[in-house]
Every structure is written in C-alpha cells, then in structure tokens.
GUMARPA-22527 format. One record per residue: residue number from 1; residue in three letters; x, y, z of N, C-alpha, C, O in turn. Coordinates in steps of 0.001 Angstrom, whole numbers, plus 500000, padded with zeros to 6 digits. Layout:
+-----+-----+--------+--------+--------+--------+--------+--------+--------+--------+--------+--------+--------+--------+
!   n ! res !    n.u !    n.v !    n.w !   ca.u !   ca.v !   ca.w !    c.u !    c.v !    c.w !    o.u !    o.v !    o.w !
+-----+-----+--------+--------+--------+--------+--------+--------+--------+--------+--------+--------+--------+--------+
! NUM ! ALA !      X !      Y !      Z !      X !      Y !      Z !      X !      Y !      Z !      X !      Y !      Z !
...
+-----+-----+--------+--------+--------+--------+--------+--------+--------+--------+--------+--------+--------+--------+
//
This chain:
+-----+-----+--------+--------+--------+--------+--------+--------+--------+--------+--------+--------+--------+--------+
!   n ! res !    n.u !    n.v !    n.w !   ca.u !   ca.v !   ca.w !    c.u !    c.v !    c.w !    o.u !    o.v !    o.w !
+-----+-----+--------+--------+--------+--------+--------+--------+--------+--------+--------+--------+--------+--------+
!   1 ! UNK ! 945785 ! 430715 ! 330992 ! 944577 ! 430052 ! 331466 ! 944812 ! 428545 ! 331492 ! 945531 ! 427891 ! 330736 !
!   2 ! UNK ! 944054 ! 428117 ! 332524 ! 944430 ! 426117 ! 332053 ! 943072 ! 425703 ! 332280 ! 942424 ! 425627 ! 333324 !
!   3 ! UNK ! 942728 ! 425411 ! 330898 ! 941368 ! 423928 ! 330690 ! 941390 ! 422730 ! 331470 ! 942277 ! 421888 ! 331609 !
!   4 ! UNK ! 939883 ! 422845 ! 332102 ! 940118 ! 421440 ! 333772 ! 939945 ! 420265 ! 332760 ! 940371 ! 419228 ! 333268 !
!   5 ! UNK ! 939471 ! 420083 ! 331521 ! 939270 ! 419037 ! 330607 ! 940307 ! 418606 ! 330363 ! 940200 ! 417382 ! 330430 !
!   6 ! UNK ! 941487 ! 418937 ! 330059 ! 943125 ! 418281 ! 329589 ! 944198 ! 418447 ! 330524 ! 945277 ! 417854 ! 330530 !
!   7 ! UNK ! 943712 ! 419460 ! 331438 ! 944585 ! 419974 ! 332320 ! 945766 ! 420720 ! 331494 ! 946927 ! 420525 ! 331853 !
!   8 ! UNK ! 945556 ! 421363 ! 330661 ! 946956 ! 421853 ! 329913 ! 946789 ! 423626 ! 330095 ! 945681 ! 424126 ! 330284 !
!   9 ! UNK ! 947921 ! 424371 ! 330015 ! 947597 ! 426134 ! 330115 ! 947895 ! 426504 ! 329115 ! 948737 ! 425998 ! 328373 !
!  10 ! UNK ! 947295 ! 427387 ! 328939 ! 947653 ! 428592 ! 327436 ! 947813 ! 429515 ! 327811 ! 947556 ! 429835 ! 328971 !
!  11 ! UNK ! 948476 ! 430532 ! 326624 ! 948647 ! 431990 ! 327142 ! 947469 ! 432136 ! 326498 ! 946889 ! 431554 ! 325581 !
!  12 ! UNK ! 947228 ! 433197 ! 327312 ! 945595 ! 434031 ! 327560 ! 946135 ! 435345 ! 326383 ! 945716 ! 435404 ! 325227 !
!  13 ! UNK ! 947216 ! 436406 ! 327040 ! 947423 ! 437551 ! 326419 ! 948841 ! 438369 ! 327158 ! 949109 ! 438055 ! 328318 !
!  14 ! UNK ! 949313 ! 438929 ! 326774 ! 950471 ! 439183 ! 327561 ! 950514 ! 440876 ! 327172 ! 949897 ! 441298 ! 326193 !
!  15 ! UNK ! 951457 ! 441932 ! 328218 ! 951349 ! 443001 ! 328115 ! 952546 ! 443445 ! 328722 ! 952967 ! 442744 ! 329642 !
!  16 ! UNK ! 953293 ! 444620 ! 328360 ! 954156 ! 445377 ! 328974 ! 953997 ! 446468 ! 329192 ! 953253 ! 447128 ! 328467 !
!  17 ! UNK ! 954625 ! 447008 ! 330237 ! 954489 ! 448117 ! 330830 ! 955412 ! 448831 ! 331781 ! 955872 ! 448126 ! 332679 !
!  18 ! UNK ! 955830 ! 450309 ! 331750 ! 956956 ! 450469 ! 332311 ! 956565 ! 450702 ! 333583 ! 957246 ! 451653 ! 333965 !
!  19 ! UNK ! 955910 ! 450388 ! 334362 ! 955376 ! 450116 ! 335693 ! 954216 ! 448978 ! 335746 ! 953417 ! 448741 ! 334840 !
!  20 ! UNK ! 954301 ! 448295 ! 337066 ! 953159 ! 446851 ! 337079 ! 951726 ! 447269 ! 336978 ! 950976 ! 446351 ! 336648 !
!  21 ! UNK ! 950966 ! 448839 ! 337252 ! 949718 ! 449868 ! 336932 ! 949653 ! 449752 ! 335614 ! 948603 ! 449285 ! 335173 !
!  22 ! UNK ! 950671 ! 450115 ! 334690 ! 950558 ! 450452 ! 333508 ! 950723 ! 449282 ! 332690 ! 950612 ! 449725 ! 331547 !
!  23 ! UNK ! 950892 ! 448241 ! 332625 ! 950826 ! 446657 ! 332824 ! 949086 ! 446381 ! 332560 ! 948502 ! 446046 ! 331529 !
!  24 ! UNK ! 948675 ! 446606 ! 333632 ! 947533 ! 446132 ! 334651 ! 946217 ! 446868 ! 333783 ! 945115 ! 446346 ! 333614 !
!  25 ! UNK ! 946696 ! 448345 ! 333242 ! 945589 ! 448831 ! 332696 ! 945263 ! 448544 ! 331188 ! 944141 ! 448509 ! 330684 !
!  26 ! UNK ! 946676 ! 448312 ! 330469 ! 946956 ! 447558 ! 329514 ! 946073 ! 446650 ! 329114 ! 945239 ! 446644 ! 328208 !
!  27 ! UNK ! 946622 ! 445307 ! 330544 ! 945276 ! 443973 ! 330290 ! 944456 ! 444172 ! 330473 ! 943822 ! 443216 ! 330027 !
!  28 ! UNK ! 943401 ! 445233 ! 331135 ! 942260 ! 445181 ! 331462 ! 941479 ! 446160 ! 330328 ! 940252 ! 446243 ! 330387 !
!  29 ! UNK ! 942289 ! 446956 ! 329213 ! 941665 ! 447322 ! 328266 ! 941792 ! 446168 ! 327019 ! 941306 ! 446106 ! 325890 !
!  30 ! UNK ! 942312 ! 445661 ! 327474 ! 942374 ! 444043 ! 326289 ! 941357 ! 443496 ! 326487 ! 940590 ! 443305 ! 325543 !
!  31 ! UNK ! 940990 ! 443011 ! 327978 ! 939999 ! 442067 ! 328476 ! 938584 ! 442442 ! 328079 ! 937583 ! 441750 ! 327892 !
!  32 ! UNK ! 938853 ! 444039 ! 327989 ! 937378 ! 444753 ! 328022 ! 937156 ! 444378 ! 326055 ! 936023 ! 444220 ! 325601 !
!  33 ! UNK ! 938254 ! 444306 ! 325260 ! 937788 ! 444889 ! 323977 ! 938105 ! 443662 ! 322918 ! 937904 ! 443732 ! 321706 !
!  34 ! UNK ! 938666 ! 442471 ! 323656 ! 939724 ! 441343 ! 322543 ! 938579 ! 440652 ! 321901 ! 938830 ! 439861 ! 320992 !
!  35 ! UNK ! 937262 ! 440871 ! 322292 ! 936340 ! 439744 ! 321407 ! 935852 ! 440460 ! 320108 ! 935300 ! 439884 ! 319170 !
!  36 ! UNK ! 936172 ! 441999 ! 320188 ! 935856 ! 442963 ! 319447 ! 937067 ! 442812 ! 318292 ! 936967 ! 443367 ! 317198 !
!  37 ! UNK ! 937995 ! 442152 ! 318598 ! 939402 ! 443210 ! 317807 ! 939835 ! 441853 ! 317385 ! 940364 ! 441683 ! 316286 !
!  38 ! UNK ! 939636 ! 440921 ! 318186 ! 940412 ! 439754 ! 318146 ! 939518 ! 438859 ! 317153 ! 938298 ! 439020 ! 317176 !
!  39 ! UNK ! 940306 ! 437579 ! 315967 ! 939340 ! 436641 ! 315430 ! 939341 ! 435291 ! 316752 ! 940130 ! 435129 ! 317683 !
!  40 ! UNK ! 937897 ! 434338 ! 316274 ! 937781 ! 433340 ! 317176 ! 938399 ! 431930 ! 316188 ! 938000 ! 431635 ! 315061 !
!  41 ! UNK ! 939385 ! 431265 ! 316928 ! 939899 ! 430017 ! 316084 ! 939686 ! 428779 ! 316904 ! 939658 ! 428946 ! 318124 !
!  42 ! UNK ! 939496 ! 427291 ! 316330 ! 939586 ! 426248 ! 316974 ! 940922 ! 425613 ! 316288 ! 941593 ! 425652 ! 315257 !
!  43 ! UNK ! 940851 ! 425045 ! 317484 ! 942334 ! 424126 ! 317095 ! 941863 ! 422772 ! 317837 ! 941405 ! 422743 ! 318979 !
!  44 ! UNK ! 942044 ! 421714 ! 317039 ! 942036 ! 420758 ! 317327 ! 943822 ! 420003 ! 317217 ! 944628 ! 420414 ! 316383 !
!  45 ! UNK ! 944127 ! 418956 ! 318158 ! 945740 ! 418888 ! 318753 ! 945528 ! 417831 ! 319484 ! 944403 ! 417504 ! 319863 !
!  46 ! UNK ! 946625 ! 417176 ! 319760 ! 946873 ! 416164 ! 320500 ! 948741 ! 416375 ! 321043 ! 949657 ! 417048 ! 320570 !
!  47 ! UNK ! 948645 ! 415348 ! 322330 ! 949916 ! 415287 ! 322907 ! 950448 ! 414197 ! 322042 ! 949899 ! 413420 ! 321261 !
!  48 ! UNK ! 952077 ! 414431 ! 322533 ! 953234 ! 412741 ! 322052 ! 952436 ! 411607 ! 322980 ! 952198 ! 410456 ! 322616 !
!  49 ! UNK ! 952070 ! 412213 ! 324293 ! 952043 ! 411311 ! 325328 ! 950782 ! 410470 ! 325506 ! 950737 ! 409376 ! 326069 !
!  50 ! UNK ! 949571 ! 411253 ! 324845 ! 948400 ! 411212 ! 324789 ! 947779 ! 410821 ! 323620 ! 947849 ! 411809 ! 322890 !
!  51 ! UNK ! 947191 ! 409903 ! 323015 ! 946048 ! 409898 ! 322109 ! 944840 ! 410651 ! 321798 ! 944441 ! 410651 ! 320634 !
!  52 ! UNK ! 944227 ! 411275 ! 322678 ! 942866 ! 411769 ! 322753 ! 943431 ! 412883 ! 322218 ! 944375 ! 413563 ! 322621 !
!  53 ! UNK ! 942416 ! 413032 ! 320817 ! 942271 ! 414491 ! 320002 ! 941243 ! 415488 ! 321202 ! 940217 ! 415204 ! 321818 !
!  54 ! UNK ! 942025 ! 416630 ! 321153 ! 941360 ! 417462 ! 322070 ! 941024 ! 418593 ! 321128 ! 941277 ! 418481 ! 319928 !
!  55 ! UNK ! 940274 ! 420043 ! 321795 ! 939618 ! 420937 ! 321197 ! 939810 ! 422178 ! 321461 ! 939043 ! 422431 ! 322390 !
!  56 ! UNK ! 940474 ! 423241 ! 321143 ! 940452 ! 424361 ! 322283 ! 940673 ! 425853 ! 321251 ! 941570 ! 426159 ! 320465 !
!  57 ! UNK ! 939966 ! 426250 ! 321491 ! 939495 ! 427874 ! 320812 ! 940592 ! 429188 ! 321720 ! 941093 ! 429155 ! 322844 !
!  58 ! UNK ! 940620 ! 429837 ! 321049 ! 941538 ! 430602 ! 320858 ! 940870 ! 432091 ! 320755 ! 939680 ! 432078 ! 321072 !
!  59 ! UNK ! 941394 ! 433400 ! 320371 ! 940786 ! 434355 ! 320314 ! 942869 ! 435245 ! 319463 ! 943916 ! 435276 ! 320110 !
!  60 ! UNK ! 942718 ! 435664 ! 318276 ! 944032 ! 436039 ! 318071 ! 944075 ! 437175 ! 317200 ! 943123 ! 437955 ! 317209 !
!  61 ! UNK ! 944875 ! 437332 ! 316588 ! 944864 ! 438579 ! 315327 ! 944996 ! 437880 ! 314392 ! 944658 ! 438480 ! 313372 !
!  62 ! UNK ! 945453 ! 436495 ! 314134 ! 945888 ! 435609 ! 312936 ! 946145 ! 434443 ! 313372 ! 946576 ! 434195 ! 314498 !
!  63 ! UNK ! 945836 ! 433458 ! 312299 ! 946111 ! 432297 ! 312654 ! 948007 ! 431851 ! 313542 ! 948166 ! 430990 ! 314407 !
!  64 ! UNK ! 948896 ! 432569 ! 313067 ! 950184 ! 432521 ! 313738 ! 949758 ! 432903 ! 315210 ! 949938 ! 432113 ! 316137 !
!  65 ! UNK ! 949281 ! 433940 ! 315358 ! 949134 ! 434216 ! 316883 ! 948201 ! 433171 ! 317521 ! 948527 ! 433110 ! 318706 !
!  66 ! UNK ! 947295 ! 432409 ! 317299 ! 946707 ! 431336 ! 317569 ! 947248 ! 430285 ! 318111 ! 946958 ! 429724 ! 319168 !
!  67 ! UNK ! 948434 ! 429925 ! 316968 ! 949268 ! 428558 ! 317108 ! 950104 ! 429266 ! 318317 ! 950191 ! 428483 ! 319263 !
!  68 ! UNK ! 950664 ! 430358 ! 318535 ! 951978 ! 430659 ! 319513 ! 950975 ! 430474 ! 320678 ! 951528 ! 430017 ! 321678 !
!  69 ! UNK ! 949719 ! 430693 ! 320813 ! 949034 ! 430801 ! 322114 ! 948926 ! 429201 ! 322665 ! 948708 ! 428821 ! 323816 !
!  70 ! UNK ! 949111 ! 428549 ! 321674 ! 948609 ! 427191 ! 322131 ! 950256 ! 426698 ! 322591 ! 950435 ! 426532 ! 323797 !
!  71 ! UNK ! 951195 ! 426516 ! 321843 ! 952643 ! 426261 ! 321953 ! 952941 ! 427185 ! 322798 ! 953967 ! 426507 ! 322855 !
!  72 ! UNK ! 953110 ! 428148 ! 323601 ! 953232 ! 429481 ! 324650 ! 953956 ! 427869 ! 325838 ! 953326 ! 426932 ! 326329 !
!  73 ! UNK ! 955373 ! 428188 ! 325902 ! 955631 ! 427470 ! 327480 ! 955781 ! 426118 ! 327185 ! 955679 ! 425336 ! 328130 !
!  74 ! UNK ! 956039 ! 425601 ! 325878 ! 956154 ! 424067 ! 326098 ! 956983 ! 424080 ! 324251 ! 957198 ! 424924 ! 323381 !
!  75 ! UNK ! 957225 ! 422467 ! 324460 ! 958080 ! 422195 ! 323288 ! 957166 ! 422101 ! 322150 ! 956006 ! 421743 ! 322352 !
!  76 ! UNK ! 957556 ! 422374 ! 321030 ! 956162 ! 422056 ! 319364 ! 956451 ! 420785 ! 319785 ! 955443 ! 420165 ! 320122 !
!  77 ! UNK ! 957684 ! 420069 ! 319901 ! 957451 ! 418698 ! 319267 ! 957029 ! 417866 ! 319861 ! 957134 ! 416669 ! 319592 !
!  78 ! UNK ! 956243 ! 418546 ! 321158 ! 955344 ! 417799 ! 322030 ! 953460 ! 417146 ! 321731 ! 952690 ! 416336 ! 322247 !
!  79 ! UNK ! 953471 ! 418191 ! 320508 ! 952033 ! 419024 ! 320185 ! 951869 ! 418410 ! 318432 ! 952575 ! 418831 ! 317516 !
!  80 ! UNK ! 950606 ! 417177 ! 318246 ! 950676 ! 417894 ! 316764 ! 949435 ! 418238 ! 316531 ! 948461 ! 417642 ! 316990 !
!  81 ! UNK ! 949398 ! 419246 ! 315785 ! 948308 ! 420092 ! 315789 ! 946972 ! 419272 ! 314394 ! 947574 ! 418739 ! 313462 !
!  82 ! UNK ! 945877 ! 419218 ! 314320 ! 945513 ! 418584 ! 313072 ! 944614 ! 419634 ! 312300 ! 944514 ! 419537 ! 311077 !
!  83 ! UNK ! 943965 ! 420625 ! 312984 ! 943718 ! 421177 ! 312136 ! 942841 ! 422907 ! 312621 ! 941819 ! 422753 ! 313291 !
!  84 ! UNK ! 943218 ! 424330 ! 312308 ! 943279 ! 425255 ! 312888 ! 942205 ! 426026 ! 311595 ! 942506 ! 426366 ! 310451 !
!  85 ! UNK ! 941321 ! 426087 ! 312087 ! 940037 ! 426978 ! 311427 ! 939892 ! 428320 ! 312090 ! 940171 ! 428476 ! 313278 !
!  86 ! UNK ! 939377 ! 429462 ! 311176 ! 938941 ! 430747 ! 311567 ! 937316 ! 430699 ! 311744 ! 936583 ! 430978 ! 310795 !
!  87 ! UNK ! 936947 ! 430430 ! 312670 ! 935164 ! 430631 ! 313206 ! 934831 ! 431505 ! 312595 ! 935542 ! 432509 ! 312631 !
!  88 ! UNK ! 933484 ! 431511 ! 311681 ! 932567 ! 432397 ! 311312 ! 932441 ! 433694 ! 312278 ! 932251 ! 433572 ! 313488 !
!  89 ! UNK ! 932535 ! 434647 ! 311782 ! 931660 ! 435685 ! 312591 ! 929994 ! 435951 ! 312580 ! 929157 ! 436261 ! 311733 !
!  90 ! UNK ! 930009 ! 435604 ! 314215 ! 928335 ! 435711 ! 313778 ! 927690 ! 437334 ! 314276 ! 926513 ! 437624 ! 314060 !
+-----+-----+--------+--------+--------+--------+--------+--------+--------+--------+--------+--------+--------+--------+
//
C-alpha cells in the first residue's frame, strides 16, 4: 500500500500459492478476516533524509511482523523507528 501523506509503501500482506487462483483466494480470505486475527500497532518513524516524525499503523501477529511491514523493500538504515505500541482492543 503507499500513504499519499509521506508518499512511502508498505507491505500490506503477502501470500503463496501453487497457482496465481490459489494465491488470489488466499489474499482475499486474509482481507476478509486480518482485523479479526491480526493485532493493530502504531509506529511512529522518520527518514535519514527527512525530519518530520511521521505515523503509520499497521495490522500484524506481533510486534516483529509490524516492524518487517514497515522496513518490507527498503534499507533499516534508512528508517529510525521511535516508538512501536500495541493499540488497545476496543
């Protein structure tokens, strides 16, 4: 996914499958069930390049899967992160 606020992408969710159907039905039983299964995290982060502390929520199984979603496609030592909370369930 990419936020029009920073312009930056994250991985959303990823899936395999031994055909691109079986792939496809994969993500779309994720899509249907990840707010159910999945915890909600914020991460607050900034670029090397950038100053502005930014904000961006997450949806994971654990805080590790959180951080890989945000780092997904780019260097850590681009990224420092300041601080990664687990959202209340309401």
């Amino acid at each position: 996914t990419i936020n029009p606020r920073h312009n930056q992408s994250f991985l959303f969710h990823t899936e395999t499958g031994a055909e691109k159907v079986d792939a496809l039905r994969k993500m779309w039983d994720y899509v249907q069930n990840y707010k159910e299964k999945e915890n909600s995290y914020t991460i607050q982060w900034v670029t090397k390049s950038d100053s502005e502390l930014h904000t961006s929520y997450f949806r994971a199984g654990n805080i590790l899967e959180a951080l890989e979603k945000l780092y997904y496609g780019r260097d850590r030592n681009t990224i420092t992160v300041f601080s990664v909370v687990l959202n209340p369930v309401s």
